[in-house]
C-alpha positions, 0 to 999 in steps of 0.5 A: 797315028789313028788306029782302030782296034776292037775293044776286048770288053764289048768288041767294037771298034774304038779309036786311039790315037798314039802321039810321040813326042821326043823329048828335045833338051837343046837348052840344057846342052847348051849349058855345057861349056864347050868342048875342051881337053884334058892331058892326063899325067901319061899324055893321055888327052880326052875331050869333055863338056863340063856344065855348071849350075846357074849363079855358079860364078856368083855363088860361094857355096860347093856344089855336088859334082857328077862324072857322067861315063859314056857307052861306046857309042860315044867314042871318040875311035868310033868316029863321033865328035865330043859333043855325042857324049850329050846328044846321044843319051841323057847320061850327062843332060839328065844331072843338069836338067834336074840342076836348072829346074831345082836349086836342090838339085844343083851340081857340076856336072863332067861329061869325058869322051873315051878315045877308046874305052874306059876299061883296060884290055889287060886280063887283070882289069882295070882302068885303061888310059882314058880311064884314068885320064877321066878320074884324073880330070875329076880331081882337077875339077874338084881341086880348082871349083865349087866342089864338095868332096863329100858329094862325088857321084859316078854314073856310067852307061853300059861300056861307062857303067864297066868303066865307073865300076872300076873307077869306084873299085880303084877308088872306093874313098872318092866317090859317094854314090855309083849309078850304073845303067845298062 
């Protein structure tokens, strides 16, 4: 976009020139592995991608492991397939995007889809099915991968940040960082 605009020091016209560029992280979904299901210990069944650092199969070392919680415009009720949970936001893409370009920074990395919410509808609060379901499938991940129990993190975007801070407050000794956004 050219726009001309008066410059506010000496009042004449300059040109500037505005360019957007949006960032395309085709790659990095691609490294998620595709679409599978978790059946909680209630039948609850949720989708979810999971990603897994380069050289993870060769590796024999743990690795960190983030649970990316989705807002609600990722749920699976409001109509979206499980593969929105990495396209719509950064929510899960960023922790793998930073794992590819730094072996410091490696993690596995969960991204679950809520049917419906994460939060229960009951006045007392607490997890919903899915909810439980999601931390259910994060202590399968961490019993049967690289996993380093010591570094579980929790991140969470809007309707997922309400849902990681109940998650963190049902299970405080699990998880050794919370990031909510939105």
């Amino acid at each position: 976009v050219l726009r001309a605009v008066a410059d506010p020091a000496s009042g004449e016209a300059v040109n500037y020139t505005v360019r957007i560029v949006r960032d395309n992280d085709t790659a990095v979904r691609a490294r998620f592995a595709a679409e599978k299901v978790f059946t909680g210990a209630d039948g609850t069944a949720i989708k979810y991608h999971i990603y897994y650092p380069p050289n993870y199969a060769a590796s024999s070392k743990t690795y960190p492991v983030v649970l990316a919680m989705h807002g609600v415009g990722q749920r699976a009720a409001g109509g979206q397939p499980a593969d929105m949970v990495l396209k719509r936001t950064k929510q899960a893409t960023i922790w793998a995007q930073d794992s590819e370009a730094n072996p410091a920074k490696e993690a596995i990395v969960i991204a679950p889809q809520a049917n419906t919410a994460w939060a229960s509808s009951d006045p007392a609060g607490g997890l919903s099915a899915d909810g439980q379901a999601a931390y259910e499938l994060l202590q399968s991940v961490i019993a049967t991968e690289k996993a380093d129990a010591s570094r579980i993190y929790l991140a969470g975007l809007s309707m997922g940040g309400n849902g990681a801070l109940l998650m963190a407050e049902s299970y405080p000794a699990t998880f050794a960082a919370v990031f909510l956004h939105a």
